[in-house]
Every structure is written in structure tokens, then in C-alpha cells.
ROKE-475857 format. One record per residue (C-alpha): x, y, z; residue in three letters. Coordinates in steps of 0.5 Angstrom, whole numbers, plus 2048, in hexadecimal, padded with zeros to 3 digits. Layout:
residues N
XYZALA
...
This chain:
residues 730
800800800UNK
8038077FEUNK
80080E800UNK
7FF8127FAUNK
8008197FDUNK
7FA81C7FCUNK
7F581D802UNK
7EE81C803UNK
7E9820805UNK
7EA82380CUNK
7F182080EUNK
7F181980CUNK
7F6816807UNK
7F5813801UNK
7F680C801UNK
7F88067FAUNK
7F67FF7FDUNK
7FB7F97F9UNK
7F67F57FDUNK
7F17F4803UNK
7F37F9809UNK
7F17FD80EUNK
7F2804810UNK
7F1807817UNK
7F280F817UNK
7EF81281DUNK
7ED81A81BUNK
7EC81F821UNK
7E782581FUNK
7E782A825UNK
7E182F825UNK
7E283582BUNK
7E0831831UNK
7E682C82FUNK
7E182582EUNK
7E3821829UNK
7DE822823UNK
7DF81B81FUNK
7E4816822UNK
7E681081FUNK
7E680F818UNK
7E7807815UNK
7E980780EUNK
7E880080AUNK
7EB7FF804UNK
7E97F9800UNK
7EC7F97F9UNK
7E67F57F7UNK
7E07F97FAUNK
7E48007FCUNK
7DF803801UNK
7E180B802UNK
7DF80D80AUNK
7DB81480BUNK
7DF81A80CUNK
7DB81B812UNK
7D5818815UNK
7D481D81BUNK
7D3822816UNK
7CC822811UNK
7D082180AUNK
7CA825806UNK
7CE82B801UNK
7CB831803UNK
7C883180AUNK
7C183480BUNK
7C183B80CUNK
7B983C80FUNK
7B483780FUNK
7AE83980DUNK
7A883580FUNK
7A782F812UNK
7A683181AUNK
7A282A81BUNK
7A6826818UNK
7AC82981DUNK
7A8829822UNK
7A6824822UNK
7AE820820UNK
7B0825824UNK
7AD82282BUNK
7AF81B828UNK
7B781D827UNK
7B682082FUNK
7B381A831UNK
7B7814836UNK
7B781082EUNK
7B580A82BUNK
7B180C825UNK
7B380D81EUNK
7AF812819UNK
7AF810813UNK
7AE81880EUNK
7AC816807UNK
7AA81A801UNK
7AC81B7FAUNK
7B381E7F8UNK
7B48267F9UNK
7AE8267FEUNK
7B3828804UNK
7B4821808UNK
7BC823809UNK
7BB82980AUNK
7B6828811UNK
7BA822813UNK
7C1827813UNK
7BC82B817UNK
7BA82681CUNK
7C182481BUNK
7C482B81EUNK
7BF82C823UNK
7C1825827UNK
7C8827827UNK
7C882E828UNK
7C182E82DUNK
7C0827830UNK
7C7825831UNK
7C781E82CUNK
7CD81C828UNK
7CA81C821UNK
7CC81781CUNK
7CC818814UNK
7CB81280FUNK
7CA812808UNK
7C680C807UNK
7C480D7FFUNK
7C98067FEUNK
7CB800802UNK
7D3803801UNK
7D180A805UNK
7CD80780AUNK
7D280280BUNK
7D780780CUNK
7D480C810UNK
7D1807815UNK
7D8804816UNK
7DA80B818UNK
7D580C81BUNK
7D8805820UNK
7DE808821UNK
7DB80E824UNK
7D780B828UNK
7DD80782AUNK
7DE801826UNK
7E67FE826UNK
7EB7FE820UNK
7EA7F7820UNK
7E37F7821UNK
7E27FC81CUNK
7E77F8817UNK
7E37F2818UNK
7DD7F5815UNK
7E07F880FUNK
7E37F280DUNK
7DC7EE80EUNK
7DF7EA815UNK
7D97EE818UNK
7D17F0816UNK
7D37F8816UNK
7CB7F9818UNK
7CC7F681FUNK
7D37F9821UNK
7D0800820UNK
7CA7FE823UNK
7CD7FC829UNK
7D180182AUNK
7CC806828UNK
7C780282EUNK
7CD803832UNK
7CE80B831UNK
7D080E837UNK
7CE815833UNK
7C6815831UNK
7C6816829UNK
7C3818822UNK
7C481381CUNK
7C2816816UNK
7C1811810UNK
7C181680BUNK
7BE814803UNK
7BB80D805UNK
7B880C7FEUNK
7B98057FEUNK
7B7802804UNK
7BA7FC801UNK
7C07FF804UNK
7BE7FF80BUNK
7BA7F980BUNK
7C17F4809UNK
7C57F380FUNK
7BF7F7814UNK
7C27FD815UNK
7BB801817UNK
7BB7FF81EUNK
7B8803824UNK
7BD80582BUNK
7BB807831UNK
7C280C831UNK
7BF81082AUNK
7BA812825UNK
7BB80F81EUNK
7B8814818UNK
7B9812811UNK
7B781680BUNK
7B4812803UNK
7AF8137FEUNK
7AD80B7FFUNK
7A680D803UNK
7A3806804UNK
7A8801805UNK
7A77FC80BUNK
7AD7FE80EUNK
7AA805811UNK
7A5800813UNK
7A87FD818UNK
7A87FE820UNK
7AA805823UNK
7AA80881CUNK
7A680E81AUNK
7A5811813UNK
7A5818811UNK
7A381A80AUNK
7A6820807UNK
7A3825802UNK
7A582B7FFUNK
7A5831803UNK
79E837803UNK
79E83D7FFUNK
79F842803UNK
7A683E805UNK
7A883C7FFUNK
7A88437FDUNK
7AC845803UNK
7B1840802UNK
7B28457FBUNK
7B284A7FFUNK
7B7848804UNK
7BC8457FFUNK
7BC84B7FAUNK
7B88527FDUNK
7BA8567F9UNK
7B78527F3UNK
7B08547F5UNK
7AA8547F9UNK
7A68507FCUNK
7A18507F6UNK
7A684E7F1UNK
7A88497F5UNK
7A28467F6UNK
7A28467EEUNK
7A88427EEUNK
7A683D7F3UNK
79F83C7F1UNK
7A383A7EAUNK
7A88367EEUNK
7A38317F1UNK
7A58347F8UNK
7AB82E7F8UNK
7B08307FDUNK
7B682D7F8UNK
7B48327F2UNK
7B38397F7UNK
7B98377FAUNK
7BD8377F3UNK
7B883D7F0UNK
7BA8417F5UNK
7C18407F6UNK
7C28417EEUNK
7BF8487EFUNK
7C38497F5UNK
7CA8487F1UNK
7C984B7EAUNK
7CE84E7E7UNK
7CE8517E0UNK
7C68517E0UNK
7C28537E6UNK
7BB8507E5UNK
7B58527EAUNK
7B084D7ECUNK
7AB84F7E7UNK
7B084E7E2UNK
7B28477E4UNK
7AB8467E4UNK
7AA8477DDUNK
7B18437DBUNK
7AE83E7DFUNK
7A783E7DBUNK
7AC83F7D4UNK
7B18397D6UNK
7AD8347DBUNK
7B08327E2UNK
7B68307E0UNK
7B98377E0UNK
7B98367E8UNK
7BF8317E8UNK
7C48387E6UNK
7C483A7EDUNK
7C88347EFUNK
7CE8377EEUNK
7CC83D7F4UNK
7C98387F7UNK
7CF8337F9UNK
7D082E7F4UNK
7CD8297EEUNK
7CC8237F2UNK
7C581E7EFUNK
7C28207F5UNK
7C38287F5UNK
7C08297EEUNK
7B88287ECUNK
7BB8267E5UNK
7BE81F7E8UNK
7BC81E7EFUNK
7B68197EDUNK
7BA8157E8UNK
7BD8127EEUNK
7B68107EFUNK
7B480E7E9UNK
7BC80A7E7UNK
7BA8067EEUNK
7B38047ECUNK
7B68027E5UNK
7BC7FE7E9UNK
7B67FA7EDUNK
7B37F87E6UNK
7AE7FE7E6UNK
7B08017E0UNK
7A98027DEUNK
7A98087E4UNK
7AC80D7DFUNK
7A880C7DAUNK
7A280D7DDUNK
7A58137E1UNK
7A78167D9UNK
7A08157D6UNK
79D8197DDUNK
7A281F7DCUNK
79E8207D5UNK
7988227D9UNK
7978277DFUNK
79A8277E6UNK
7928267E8UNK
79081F7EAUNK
78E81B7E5UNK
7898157E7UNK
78B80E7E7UNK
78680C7E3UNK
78880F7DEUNK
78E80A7DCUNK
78A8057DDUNK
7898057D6UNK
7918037D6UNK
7907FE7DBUNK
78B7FA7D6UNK
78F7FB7D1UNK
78B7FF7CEUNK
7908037CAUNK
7968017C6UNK
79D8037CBUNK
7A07FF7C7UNK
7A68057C5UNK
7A68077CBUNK
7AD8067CEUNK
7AF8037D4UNK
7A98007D2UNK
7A28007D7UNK
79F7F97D6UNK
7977FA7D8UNK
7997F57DEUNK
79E7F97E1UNK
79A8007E2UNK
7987FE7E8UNK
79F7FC7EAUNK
7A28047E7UNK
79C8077EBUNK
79E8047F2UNK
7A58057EFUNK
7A480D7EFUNK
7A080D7F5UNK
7A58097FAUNK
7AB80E7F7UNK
7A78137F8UNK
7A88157F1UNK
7A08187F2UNK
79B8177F6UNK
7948137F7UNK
78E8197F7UNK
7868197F7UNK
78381E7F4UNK
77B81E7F3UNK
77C8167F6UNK
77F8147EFUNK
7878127F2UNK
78C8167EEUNK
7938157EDUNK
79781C7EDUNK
79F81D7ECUNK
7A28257EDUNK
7A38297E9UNK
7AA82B7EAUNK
7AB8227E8UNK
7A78227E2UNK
7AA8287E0UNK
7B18257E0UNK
7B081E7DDUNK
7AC8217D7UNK
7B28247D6UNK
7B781D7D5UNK
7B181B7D0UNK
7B581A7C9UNK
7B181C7C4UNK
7AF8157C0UNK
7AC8127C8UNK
7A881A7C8UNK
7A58187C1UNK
7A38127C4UNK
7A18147CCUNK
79D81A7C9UNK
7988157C5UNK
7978107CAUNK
7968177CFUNK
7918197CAUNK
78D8127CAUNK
78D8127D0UNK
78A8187D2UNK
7858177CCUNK
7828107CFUNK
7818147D5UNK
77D81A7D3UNK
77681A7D5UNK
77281A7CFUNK
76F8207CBUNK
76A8237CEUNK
76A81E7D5UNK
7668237DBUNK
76781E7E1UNK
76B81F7E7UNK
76F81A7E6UNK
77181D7DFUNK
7728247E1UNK
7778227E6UNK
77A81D7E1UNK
77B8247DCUNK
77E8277E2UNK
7848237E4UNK
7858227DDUNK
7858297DAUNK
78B82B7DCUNK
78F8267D9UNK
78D8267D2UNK
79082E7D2UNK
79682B7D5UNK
7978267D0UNK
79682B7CBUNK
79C82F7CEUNK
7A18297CEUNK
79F8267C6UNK
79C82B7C2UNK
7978287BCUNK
7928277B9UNK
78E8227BDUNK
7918247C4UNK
78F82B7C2UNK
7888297BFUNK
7888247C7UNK
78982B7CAUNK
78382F7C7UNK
77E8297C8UNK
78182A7CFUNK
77F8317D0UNK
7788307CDUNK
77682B7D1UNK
77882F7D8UNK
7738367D4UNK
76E8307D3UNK
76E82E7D9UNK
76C8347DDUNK
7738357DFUNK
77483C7DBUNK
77A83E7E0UNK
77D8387DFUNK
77D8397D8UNK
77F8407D8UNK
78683E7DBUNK
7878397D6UNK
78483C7D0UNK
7898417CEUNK
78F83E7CFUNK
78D8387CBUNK
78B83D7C6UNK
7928407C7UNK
79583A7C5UNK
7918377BFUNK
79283E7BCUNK
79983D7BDUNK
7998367BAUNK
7948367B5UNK
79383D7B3UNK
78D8427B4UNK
7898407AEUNK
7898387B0UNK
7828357B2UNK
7848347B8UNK
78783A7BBUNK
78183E7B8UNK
77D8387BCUNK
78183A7C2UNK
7808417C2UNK
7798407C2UNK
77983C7C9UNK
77E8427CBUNK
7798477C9UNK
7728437CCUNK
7768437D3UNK
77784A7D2UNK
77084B7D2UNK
76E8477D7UNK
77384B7DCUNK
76F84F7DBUNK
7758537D7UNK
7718567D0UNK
77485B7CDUNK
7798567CCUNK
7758507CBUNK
7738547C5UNK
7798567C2UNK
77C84F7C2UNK
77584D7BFUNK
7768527B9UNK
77C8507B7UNK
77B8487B7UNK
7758497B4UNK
77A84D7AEUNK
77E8487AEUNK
7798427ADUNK
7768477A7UNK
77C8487A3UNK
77F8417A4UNK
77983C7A6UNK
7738417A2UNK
76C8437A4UNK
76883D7A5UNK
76D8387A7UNK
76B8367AEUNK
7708397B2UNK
7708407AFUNK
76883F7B1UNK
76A83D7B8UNK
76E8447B8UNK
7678477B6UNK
7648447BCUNK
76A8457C1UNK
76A84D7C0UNK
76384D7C0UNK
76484C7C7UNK
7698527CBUNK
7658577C6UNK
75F8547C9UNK
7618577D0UNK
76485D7CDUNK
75E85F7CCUNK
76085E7C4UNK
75985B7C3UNK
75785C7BBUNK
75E85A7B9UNK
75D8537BEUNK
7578527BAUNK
75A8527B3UNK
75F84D7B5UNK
75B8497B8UNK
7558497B2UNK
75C8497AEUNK
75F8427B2UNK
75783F7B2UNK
75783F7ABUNK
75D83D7A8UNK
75D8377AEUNK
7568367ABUNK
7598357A4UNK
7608307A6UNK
75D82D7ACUNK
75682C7ACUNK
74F82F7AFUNK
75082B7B5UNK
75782A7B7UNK
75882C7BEUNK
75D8307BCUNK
7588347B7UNK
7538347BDUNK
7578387C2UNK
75983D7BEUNK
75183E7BDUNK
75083E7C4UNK
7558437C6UNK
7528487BFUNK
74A8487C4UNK
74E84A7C9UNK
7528507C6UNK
74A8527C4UNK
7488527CAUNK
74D8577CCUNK
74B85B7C6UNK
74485B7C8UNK
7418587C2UNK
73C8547C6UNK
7388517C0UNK
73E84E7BDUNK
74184B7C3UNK
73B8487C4UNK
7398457BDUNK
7428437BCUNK
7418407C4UNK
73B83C7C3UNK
73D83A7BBUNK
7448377BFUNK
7418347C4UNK
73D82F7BFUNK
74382E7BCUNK
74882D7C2UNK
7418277C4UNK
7428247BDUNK
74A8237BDUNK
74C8237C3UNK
74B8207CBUNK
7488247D0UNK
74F8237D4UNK
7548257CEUNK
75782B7D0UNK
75482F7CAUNK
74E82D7CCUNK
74F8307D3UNK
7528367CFUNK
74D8387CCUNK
7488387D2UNK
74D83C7D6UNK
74E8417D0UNK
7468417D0UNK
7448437D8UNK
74B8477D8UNK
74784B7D1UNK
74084B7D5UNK
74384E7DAUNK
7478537D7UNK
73F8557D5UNK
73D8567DBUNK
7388507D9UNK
73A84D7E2UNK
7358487E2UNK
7368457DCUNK
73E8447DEUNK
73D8427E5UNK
73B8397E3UNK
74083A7DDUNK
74583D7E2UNK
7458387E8UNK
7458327E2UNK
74A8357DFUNK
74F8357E6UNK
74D82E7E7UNK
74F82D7E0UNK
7568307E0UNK
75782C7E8UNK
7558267E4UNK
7598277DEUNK
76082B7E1UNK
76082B7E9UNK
75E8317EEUNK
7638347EDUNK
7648347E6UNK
76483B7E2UNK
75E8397DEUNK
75A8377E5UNK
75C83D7E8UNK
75A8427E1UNK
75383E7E2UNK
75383F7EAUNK
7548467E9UNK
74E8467E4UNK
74A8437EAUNK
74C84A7EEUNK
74A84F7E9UNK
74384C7E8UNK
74284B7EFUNK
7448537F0UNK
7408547EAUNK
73A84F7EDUNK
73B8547F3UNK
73D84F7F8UNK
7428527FAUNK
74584F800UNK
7468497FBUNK
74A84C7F6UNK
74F84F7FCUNK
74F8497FFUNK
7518467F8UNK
75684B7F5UNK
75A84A7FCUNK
7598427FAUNK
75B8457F3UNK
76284B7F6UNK
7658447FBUNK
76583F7F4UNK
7688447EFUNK
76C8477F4UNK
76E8407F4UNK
76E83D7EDUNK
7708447EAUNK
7738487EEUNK
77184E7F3UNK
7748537EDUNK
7708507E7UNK
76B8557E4UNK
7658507E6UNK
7678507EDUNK
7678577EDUNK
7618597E9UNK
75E8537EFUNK
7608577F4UNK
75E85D7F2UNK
75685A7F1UNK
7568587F8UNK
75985F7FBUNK
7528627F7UNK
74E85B7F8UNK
75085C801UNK
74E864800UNK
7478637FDUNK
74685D803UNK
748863808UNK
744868805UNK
């Protein structure tokens, strides 16, 4: 054996073994009060399996410490209480990676050396050789003879037992940490996660639901991603000259709040040099070039290791899972990242489980057999979590993760995992039209994926996936909804498509009918107009989209109090829906429906009365009395004979009507709140007076609620029930 000259870290020498040998160095590290801070170190040297000690058990090897930790004062409490406590436990902290699990337990681990007077011990438990070598550190602290120690290292002696006995026998109280226990595999070979009455035992993983943490005197602690306001924080106290709180929230939010990416977020605005961005401009950078822009802050942050960067840390997870023969794990988690960060129903892969879509480029490859295996892989590495939303179980990755795997997506596998995402979310979808509960909340979870979808593999059938989407949340009643998602959709397909494609023009039609029901007119004309243009020029006069438009733009003028122009379009969309679509389509019969409204705001009550009664013969002929433009056009009726002034004609009309739209869309639906308010205003005209205050207050609570307290309906609610209440007191 010969020394090569060099050092190590610390003091120690650098070593080249000829064959097997031991080498005992003692280091002696005196702090201000003169205590030995790390007494022993036993190196041994296997020229087959070198194992390489620790610098330092005594000292939490993790980068960077932490500077303030934000958050989690239930979790220090109570961990605090159990590290002050006589010992005998062990708390095992899991979550997924960049969640903070290292950063609470370096926290725990200052606070029992500093405040409680324990000896803290540090072990990197990520692999068998780290764990092997800081617990036969850990020994020799504690006591253990060269000759014992030499034993073990070469395999004379179990090392778990050693350093067991003599942490049991510890003449000093402890904490040991095992830090990043992914593979809990690690820990269950050999017995290494044992109780004491000298100690607690505190492990960190990002394997959540292994038997090992099942066992007597442990207790588990799931670890989330921090809230808002101290996500934001974490900004501020990293770069407070980059933002206010405001603009941290902004990049928080698009973050995902995870501890991890704040982290190296805010220490990239901490350490600019040749740029000096503000966190509003690194929030725009973020939504130009995804997520994985966070990683750039490693370098002011401390280091590059897998662990200290969003883009690598949940590789380990994955190359792991891909060692334990679930290769699958990270193709599902690929075909995941080309949909949202929302939760996505489990039932929405069954289709995948059944084999009922091809996967079969997929690459690794995800056998309909093994989705059950990949779900629970991704769950036990806390790679994404298991949610329930509307009683449906979901499955939902962060953000930040998502982000970084789809960026490791080679362009040929994108091709392939877009078409599978496309597929899947299309066997979902609710059908056209579909009015239950069930399907609404269906559309719900699933709208915000389709968009993403979009976003991540841009053409024609995700764009077309996407529109689709966005009409079915307008048409099931969820004006808001769709309000949130039109525009972008519509930003998107224009941008790939072109504005004079169908199907952008169609999405701008949705943009514009939300406009409308938010009670945003002015704009909702505008919009209409120019789509109306568009469908002239390319489509022409009597193509059916051209006289949707025609029907569309009818219906701000309508409230604009544009009533003469609403009128021409509408008897201009009747007649050319007359020609193309035919006398009794629902479609046609609509369109007249809304044209005996517009007379009745007009005055013109002889024709209102005449088109009123014609439609209501032809909507018996053609339709059943449940159809929705069959309870349209009784709506459209009483709303007429109210506007007439004709109450008593309303009043039967307007209660059938209400039980109609209840039957039909749900109490709180739109439509069933437009009827409800019909009840109020013909009772008010009826002279009930009471009754129509105590339905515009039923009427105030729901909008207030569905639409919002700002919507236009909402405010005109509460001015009636001001004037409504006068009256009652006068």
C-alpha cells in the first residue's frame, strides 16, 4: 500500500490499496467549548468493493443549509417534542422529492444538538454502501474497538448489530438521522431500522406506504408542498430585492409552491450578475420556458447534486423504479406531463387498463397488465398522489415534476404519447350534450387537461380536442368556466391554424357567447361581429356556422337594447337555418324561439302572440316536451307575456318552467336561475309582494354564488330587492 500524497476532505489521506487492509485514522475536530466533535474514523479498504466512510456523521452533510424555515409548525412541534422525549421511536417524514423533507429534518437535527443536548448523528441512506459506512461511523463514535469496527468492515461481524449495541448503550442521548431512504429495501436488508431507549430515529423517503414504516414504535409523516403565502415568503427572504410579495405569490403559484424550486428560484434572483430580473419577469420567463428554468439557480444555491435540481431529482425516483422492474412508471408519468397538474380520474385510464388503446410504440412499453403496477409505483415514490374530487379518485403529479419530464420527451416518443393522451381523454369525455350531475363533474376534471394537451403537442386533433372541450363546459352552464379557458384556447388554435380556420373562428364563437353570459356585452358584440365577418367571407351567407353567428350576435344586441338590428339577424338565421337545416330541426326551432322574445321587447304584441302559439305547435310536433328547445320556448313565452305585462298569463307558465329547468339542468344552473327570477317578477307584478322578495333574496344567494357578486344579473337582483323592500315598508 502506498500514499499517494493527496488529501481528502478534511485531514485525512488519500490511500491506494494492493490488497485488503485496514486503515484506522483518529480526527480530532475541537469547537469553543474543546468537545471532540467527530471521534474516530475507520476506513476499510476492499480492493473488490472499496467503501468510501463519511466526512462527517456529526455534521448533516446536505449542501446548503437551510436559512428560515417557512411553514410546518405542526410538524416541528410535534417532532420537536418526540426528539426532546426520553427516545424509543422512530418517525419516518415522506413526500415527494424537493418537498423539504431534508430541510425539516436538518432543522429537527439543530434544534436537538443545540437546545436538547443530544448527539446528532447523519446518515446518507440513498444506497446500501453510504448506509454501511456511516453507521460503522456512527459505531466507532459511539464506542466501538478498532478491532470490532475492522470485524464488521470486513464482514467478520453483522455492522447493524454493532452499531445498535452501541447506540443502545449510549452514555449520551442521540438523534439519527437517515436521510433519503427512497428504497426502503436499504434499511429492511440487514435490520437497520431499530428502536432505542437512548434515541430517536428520524428517516426522510419519498416511498410512502412500504410495511417497513408499519412497523411497532414508528410513525409516519406525509410532507406536502408549502401554502401560498409562505411559498411566497420563501422569495422574499431569498431575493428581497427582486419583489413584493404580490409578484412572489405570481411565481410561487406557477411553481407549485414546492420548497425545492423556491429555493433555487430565489436564489437565481439572489445571484444575477449580468441580468437583474424582478419576480415578475422571471414570472414571464418561467410561463416562455417552462419550469426548468429554476434549475439555473443551483450554482448561487450551492451545488449541482441530482437532489438539488427540480430537472434531476425525480430521476432517482424513476431509475430506481426501473431497477425494481417497473420500467412502466416512467411512461406513465410521461403520458401524465402532456396533461394539466389537475387531478386526473383513475377511470380515465381504465380504457388503457382494458387495452382498449393501442400503446403499443410506447417505449419503455406500458402493457395493459402493468398499469396497476405503474399507478401504485408512482404513489409509493410519492411521485403523485391519490385525491378524491366529486367522489371520483384521482391521481395528480406536481406541476414543477411534470414540467421537468416532459422536457426529456424525445420528439418521436412526443408524437406517440400525444396521440395516446388525445385518445384517452376523447374515450372520456361526456357526450355532446350529456345534462346529469355526473357528467358535469366529469367535464369539470377533465377541461383543464385538454388545453394542456394542446399546449404540450400542438395540432389539429388536440386543437380540435381542446374546442370541443371549451363548448361543453358553455354548454353545460359553466359560463365561468369556459370564460377561463376559451381565450387561451382560442390564442393557441389561431396561432397554429391560422385565423380563418373553422375551427379557430369556432373558437372564438365560445369566447364570445362567454363573453356574453358574464355579462361582458359590449365585448361579446364586438367579438361576434368580427367572427360573423370572418364566416361570410370564408364559409358565406347561408353556411350553417355563418348563421350561427347570425344567432350569436343577436344576443348582446338584445341586452344592448339593440332590439331592431337582434330581430333582423334573428329572421335572417331563421330563415337560412329554414333552408339548410330544415323547418323542425331543434337548431332552427331555437333560433325561433329567442325571435318571439325579441317581439315581445318590441311591443309588438300581435306577432309575438301569432310566431308564439305557430312555435308551440311546431315544437309539439317535433319535439318531446322535455327537450331543451321545447322548454326554451315555453321559457321564451312566459318571459314575453311578462314583458307584456300579461302576469297572469305568466304565473302557470313561469312555475313549470322553473320545475323544468330544475328537472332538466339542476337548481343552480343558469337557465334555472333566468326561470327563478321569471317566478320573482311575475309574482312582484302579480302584487305578491312578499313572495317575489323572498325569491329575489333565494335568486341574490345563488347568482352571488354561480355567477358572482359582480355579475351584471347579480347587481340588477339587488337593486329590485332594494326597490322591492321600499315598497313592502311604504
Amino acid at each position: 500500500m502506498s500514499e499517494l500524497g493527496a488529501r481528502a476532505s478534511g485531514q485525512g489521506r488519500v490511500f491506494q490499496a494492493t490488497g485488503d487492509q485496514h486503515i484506522e485514522e483518529h480526527h480530532h475536530h475541537y469547537g469553543a467549548d474543546a468537545a471532540p466533535l467527530f471521534g474516530r474514523q475507520v476506513v476499510s479498504v476492499d480492493a473488490a468493493a472499496p467503501q468510501t466512510a463519511p466526512d462527517s456523521v456529526r455534521i448533516p452533510l446536505v449542501g446548503r443549509p437551510p436559512g428560515i424555515l417557512r411553514n410546518r409548525e405542526e410538524l416541528r412541534r410535534l417532532l420537536g417534542a418526540a426528539i426532546a422525549g426520553p427516545g424509543g421511536e422512530v418517525h419516518v417524514v415522506h413526500g415527494m422529492g424537493g418537498c423539504g423533507k431534508t430541510a425539516l429534518a436538518y432543522w429537527l437535527f439543530s434544534q436537538a444538538v443545540r437546545e436538547h443536548g443530544r448527539v446528532g448523528f447523519w446518515v446518507n441512506t440513498s444506497e446500501r454502501t453510504s448506509l454501511r459506512a456511516g453507521m460503522l461511523a456512527v459505531a466507532g463514535d459511539r464506542g466501538a474497538t478498532t478491532g470490532e469496527l475492522a470485524a464488521a468492515a470486513a464482514g467478520q461481524r453483522a455492522v447493524a448489530d454493532l452499531a445498535w449495541h452501541y447506540l443502545d448503550h449510549s452514555a449520551e442521548p442521540w438523534l439519527l438521522v437517515l436521510d433519503n431512504a427512497d428504497d426502503p429495501s436499504v434499511l429492511e436488508e440487514g435490520g437497520w431500522l431499530r428502536t432505542s431507549p437512548r434515541g430517536t430515529v428520524l428517516v426522510t423517503t419519498r416511498h410512502a406506504t412500504t410495511p417497513l414504516w408499519r412497523g411497532q414504535g414508528v410513525t409516519r409523516h406525509g410532507l406536502g408542498v408549502l401554502p401560498l403565502e409562505d411559498a411566497a415568503q420563501v422569495l422574499c427572504d431569498l431575493a428581497p430585492d427582486a419583489g413584493g410579495l404580490e409578484a412572489a405569490q405570481k411565481v410561487a403559484r406557477r411553481l407549485g409552491c414546492l420548497p425545492l424550486a423556491l429555493t433555487l428560484a430565489g436564489s437565481h434572483l439572489a445571484h444575477q450578475l449580468l441580468e437583474s430580473w424582478s419576480m415578475d419577469e422571471y414570472d414571464r420567463k418561467l410561463g416562455e420556458e417552462s419550469t426548468a428554468l429554476v434549475d439555473g439557480g443551483a450554482a448561487g444555491h450551492g451545488g449541482s447534486q441530482s437532489r438539488q435540481l427540480v430537472g434531476r431529482t425525480w430521476e432517482l425516483s424513476l431509475t430506481a423504479l426501473a431497477e425494481q422492474g417497473l420500467p412502466e412508471v416512467t411512461t406513465l408519468l410521461r403520458l401524465l406531463s402532456f396533461l394539466a397538474a389537475d387531478p386526473v380520474p383513475l377511470s380515465v385510464l381504465m380504457p388503457l387498463a382494458r387495452g382498449e388503446i393501442a400503446v403499443d410504440r410506447l417505449e419503455p412499453a406500458l402493457p395493459a397488465g402493468r398499469l396497476e403496477q405503474a399507478l401504485r409505483g408512482l404513489l409509493d415514490h410519492s411521485l403523485a398522489e391519490l385525491v378524491e374530487v366529486d367522489g371520483a379518485r384521482c391521481v395528480q403529479a406536481h406541476g414543477v415534476l411534470l414540467d421537468s419530464v416532459a422536457a426529456g420527451v424525445t420528439e418521436r416518443q412526443r408524437t406517440v404519447l400525444a396521440e395516446v393522451a388525445a385518445r384517452v381523454l376523447e374515450a372520456a369525455l361526456p357526450e355532446q350534450g350529456a345534462e346529469s350531475p355526473e357528467a358535469r363533474s366529469r367535464l369539470a376534471m377533465l377541461a383543464p387537461h385538454a388545453p394542456a394537451l394542446l399546449t404540450a403537442a400542438p395540432g389539429e386533433r388536440t386543437a380540435a380536442l381542446a374546442v370541443r372541450v371549451v363548448r361543453q363546459v358553455f354548454d353545460a352552464g359553466d359560463f365561468a368556466g369556459a370564460f377561463g379557458l376559451a381565450p387561451r384556447v382560442a390564442d393557441k388554435v389561431e396561432a397554429l391554424l391560422g385565423v380563418q380556420h373553422p375551427m379557430a373562428m369556432e373558437a372564438r364563437d365560445v369566447e364570445a357567447w362567454a363573453l356574453f353570459r358574464m355579462g361582458r356585452y359590449a365585448e361579446s358584440e364586438s367579438l361576434h361581429r368580427r367572427v360573423l365577418g370572418r364566416r361570410e367571407l370564408i364559409l358565406g351567407p347561408d353556411h350553417p356556422d355563418t348563421l350561427r353567428s347570425c344567432f350569436g350576435l343577436q344576443a348582446p344586441l338584445d341586452l344592448l337594447d339593440k332590439d331592431e338590428e337582434a330581430e333582423q339577424l334573428l329572421r335572417r338565421a331563421l330563415e337560412g337555418q329554414r333552408r339548410v337545416l330544415g323547418e323542425d330541426s331543434p337548431e332552427t326551432l331555437f333560433t325561433w324561439v329567442l325571435l318571439t322574445e325579441v317581439l315581445s321587447q318590441l311591443g309588438r304584441e300581435r306577432a309575438f302572440d301569432i310566431e308564439a302559439a305557430t312555435l308551440a305547435g311546431a315544437c309539439e310536433r317535433a319535439l318531446p316536451p322535455d327537450h331543451y328547445t321545447a322548454v326554451a320556448a315555453r321559457h321564451s313565452h312566459g318571459e314575453g307575456l311578462r314583458a307584456l305585462g300579461r302576469f297572469g298569463e305568466a304565473e302557470p307558465i313561469a312555475r313549470r318552467v322553473l320545475a323544468d329547468r330544475i328537472s332538466l339542468h339542476g337548481p343552480d344552473h343558469p337557465l334555472a336561475l333566468s326561470a327563478l327570477s321569471l317566478k320573482a317578477q311575475v309574482a312582484r307584478g302579480l302584487g305578491r309582494n312578499d313572495e317575489a322578495v323572498a325569491t329575489i333574496k333565494e335568486l341574490i344567494e345563488r347568482r352571488e354564488r354561480v355567477l358572482g357578486p359582480e355579475h351584471p344579473f347579480t347587481v340588477e337582483n339587488r337593486a329590485w330587492l332594494a326597490e322591492w323592500q321600499a315598497d313592502s315598508d311604504t
